[in-house]
PAZA-276319 format. One record per residue (C-alpha): residue number from 1; y, x, z; residue in three letters. Coordinates in nm, 4 decimals, m for minus. Example, Ala and Ser with C-alpha at 12.3 -4.5 7.8 and 13.67 -1.06 7.14 Angstrom:
<pt 1 <m0.4500 1.2300 0.7800> 'ALA'>
<pt 2 <m0.1060 1.3670 0.7140> 'SER'>
//
This chain:
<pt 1 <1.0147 m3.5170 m5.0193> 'UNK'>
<pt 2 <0.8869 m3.3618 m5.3193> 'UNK'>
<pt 3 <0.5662 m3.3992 m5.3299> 'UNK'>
<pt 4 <0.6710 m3.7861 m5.2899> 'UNK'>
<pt 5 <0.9041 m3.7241 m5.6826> 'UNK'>
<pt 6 <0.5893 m3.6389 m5.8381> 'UNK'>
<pt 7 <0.3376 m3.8916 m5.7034> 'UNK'>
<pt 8 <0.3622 m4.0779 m6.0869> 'UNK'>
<pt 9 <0.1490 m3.7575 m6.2098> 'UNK'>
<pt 10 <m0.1185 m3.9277 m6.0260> 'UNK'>
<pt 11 <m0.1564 m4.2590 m6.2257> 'UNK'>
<pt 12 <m0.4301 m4.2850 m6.4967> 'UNK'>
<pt 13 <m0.2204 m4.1980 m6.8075> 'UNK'>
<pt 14 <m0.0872 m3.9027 m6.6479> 'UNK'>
<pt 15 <m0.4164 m3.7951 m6.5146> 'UNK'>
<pt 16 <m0.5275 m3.8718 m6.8950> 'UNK'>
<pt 17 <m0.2468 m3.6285 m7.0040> 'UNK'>
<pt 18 <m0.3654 m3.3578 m6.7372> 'UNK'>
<pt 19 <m0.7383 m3.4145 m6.8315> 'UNK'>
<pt 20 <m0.6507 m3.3505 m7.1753> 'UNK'>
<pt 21 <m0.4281 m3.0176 m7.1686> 'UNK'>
<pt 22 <m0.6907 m2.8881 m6.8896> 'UNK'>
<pt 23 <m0.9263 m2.9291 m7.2107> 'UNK'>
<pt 24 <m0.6806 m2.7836 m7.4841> 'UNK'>
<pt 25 <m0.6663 m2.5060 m7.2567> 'UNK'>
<pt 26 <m1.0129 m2.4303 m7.1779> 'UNK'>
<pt 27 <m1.1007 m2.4410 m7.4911> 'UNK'>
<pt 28 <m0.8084 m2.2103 m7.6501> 'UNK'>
<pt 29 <m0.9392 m1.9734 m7.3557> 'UNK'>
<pt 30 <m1.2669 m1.9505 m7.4985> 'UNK'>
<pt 31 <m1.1735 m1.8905 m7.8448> 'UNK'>
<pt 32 <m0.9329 m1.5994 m7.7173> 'UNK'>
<pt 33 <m1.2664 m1.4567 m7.5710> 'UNK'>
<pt 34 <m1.4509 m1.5230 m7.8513> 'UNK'>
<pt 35 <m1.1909 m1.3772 m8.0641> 'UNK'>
<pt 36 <m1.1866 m1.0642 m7.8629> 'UNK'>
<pt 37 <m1.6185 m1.0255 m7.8868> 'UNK'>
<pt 38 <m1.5918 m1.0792 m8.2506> 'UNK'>
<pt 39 <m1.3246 m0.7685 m8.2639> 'UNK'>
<pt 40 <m1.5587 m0.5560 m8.0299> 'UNK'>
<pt 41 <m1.8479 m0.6369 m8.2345> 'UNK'>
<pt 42 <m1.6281 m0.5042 m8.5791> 'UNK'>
<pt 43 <m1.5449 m0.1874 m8.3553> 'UNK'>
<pt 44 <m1.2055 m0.3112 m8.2026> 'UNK'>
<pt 45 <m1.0918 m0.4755 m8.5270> 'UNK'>
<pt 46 <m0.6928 m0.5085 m8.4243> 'UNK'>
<pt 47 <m0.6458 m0.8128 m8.6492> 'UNK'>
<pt 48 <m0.9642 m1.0192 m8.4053> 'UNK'>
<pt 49 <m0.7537 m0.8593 m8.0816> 'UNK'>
<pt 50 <m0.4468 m0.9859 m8.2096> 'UNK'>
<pt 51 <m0.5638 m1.3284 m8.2371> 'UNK'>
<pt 52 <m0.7421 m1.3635 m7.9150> 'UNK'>
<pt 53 <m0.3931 m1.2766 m7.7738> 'UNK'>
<pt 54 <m0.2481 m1.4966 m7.9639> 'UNK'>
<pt 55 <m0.4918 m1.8179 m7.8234> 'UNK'>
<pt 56 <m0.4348 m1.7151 m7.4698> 'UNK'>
<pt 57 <m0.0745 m1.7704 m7.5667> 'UNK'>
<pt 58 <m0.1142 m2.0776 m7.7211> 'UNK'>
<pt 59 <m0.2849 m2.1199 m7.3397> 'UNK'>
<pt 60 <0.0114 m2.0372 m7.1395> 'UNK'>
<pt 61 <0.2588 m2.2040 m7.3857> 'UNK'>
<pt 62 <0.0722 m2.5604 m7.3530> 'UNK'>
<pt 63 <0.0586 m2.5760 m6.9577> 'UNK'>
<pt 64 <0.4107 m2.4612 m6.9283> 'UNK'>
<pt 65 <0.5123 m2.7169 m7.1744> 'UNK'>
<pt 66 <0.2683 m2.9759 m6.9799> 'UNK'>
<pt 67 <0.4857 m2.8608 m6.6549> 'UNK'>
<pt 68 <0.7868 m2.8862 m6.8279> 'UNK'>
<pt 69 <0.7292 m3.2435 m6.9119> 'UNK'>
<pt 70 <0.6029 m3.3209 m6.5530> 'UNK'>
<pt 71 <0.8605 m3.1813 m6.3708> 'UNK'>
<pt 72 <1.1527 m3.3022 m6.6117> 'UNK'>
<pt 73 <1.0116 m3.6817 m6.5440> 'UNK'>
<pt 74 <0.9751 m3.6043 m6.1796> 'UNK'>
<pt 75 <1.3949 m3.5361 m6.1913> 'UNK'>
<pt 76 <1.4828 m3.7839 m6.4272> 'UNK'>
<pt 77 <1.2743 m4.0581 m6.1494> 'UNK'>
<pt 78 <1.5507 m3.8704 m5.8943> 'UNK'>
<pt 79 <1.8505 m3.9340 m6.0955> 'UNK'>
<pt 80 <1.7834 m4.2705 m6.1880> 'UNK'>
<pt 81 <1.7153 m4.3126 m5.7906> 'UNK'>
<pt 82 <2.0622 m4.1576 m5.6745> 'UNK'>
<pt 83 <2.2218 m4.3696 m5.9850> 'UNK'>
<pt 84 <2.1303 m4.6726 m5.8308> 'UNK'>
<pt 85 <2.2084 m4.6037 m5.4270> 'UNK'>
<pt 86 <2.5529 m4.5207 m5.6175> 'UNK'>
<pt 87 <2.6014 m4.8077 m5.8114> 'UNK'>
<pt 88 <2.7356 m4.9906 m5.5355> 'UNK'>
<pt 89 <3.0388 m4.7899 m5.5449> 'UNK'>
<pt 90 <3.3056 m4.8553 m5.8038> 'UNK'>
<pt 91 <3.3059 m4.7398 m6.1319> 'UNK'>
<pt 92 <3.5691 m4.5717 m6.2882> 'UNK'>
<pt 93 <3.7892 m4.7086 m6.5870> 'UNK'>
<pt 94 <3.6929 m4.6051 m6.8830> 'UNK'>
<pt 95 <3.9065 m4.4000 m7.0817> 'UNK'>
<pt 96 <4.1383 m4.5576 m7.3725> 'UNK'>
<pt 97 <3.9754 m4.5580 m7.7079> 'UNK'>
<pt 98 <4.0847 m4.3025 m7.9389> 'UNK'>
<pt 99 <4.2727 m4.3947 m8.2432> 'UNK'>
<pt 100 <4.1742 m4.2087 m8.5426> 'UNK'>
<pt 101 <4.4173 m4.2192 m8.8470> 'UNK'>
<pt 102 <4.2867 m4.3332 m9.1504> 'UNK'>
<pt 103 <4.3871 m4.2217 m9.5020> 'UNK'>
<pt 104 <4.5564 m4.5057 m9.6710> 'UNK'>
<pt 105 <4.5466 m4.4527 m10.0502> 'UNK'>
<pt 106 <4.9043 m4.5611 m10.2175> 'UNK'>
<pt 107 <4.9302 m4.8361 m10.4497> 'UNK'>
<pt 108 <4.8247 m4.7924 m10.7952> 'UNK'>
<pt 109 <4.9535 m5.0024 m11.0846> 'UNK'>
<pt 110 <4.8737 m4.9686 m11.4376> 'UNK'>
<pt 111 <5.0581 m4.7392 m11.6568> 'UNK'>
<pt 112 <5.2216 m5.0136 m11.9701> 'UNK'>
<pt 113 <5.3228 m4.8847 m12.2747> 'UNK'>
<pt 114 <5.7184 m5.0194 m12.1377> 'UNK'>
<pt 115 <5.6756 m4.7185 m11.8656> 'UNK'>
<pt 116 <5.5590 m4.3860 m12.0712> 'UNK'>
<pt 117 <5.6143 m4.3359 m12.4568> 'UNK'>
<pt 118 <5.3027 m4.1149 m12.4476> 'UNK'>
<pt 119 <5.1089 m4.4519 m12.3535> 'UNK'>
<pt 120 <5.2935 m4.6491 m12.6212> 'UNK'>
<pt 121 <5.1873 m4.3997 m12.9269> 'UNK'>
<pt 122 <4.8129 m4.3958 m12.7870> 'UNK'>
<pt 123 <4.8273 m4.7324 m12.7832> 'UNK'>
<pt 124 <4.9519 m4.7541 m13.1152> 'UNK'>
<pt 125 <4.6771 m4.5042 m13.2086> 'UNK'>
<pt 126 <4.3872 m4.7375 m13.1155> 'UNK'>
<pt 127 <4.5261 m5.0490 m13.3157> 'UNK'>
<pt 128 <4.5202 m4.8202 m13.5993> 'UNK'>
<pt 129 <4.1816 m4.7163 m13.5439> 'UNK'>
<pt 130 <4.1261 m5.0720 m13.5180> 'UNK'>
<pt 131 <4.2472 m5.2002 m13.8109> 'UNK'>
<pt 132 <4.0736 m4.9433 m14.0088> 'UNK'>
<pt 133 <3.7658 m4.9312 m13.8820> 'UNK'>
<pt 134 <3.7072 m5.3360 m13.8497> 'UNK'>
<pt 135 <3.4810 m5.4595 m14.1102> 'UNK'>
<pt 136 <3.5783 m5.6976 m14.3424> 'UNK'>
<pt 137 <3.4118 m6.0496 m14.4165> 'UNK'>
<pt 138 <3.2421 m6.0448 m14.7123> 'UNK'>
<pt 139 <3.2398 m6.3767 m14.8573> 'UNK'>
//
């Protein structure tokens, strides 16, 4: 039974995919070697060792991330498979939708001169302004 979930791994793109991260990996395996020449050749140079480590890791972080990705679609193919025998049997009621309150501003009116005597004097303040500061017709 499971080598039947991951039988998809054997159609063309996902042979592409394997083809390709068998290449990624190859190749960071050979600059991790060549890495670790060039640091015997500059008499164990620690910074040369350090990076050759660091390619084979780059080497064992691709393939488990390219059996990651193979395995997760293998199990998603099973779920969606057990969803659908299931389906035939009745699905539960959804739950009642939650009702959020929602901030209702109060009413604003405008402030007239009839409410606050602070508003009246400003008021009268401007029409002075006014009256001073409009230009006469010159005639």
């Amino acid at each position: 039974m499971a080598a039947a979930s991951y039988r998809f791994a054997a159609k063309p793109k996902w042979l592409a995919g394997h083809v390709l991260v068998l290449a990624l990996c190859v190749t960071m395996v050979l600059l991790g070697h060549w890495q670790l020449t060039v640091s015997e050749h500059k008499g164990f140079s620690l910074q040369n060792f350090g990076y050759a480590l660091q390619w084979w890791a780059f080497t064992a972080f691709a393939l488990g991330f390219w059996t990651k990705i193979v395995h997760d679609h293998a199990t998603s193919k099973k779920a969606k498979k057990s969803a659908s025998s299931q389906a035939a049997d009745p699905e539960p009621e959804p739950p009642e939708p939650i009702t959020y309150r929602r901030y209702v501003p109060p009413e604003r009116r405008a402030v007239t001169a009839e409410d606050d005597p602070e508003v009246a004097r400003y008021n009268a303040y401007l029409a002075s302004l006014h009256n001073t500061e409009a230009p006469q017709d010159e005639r």
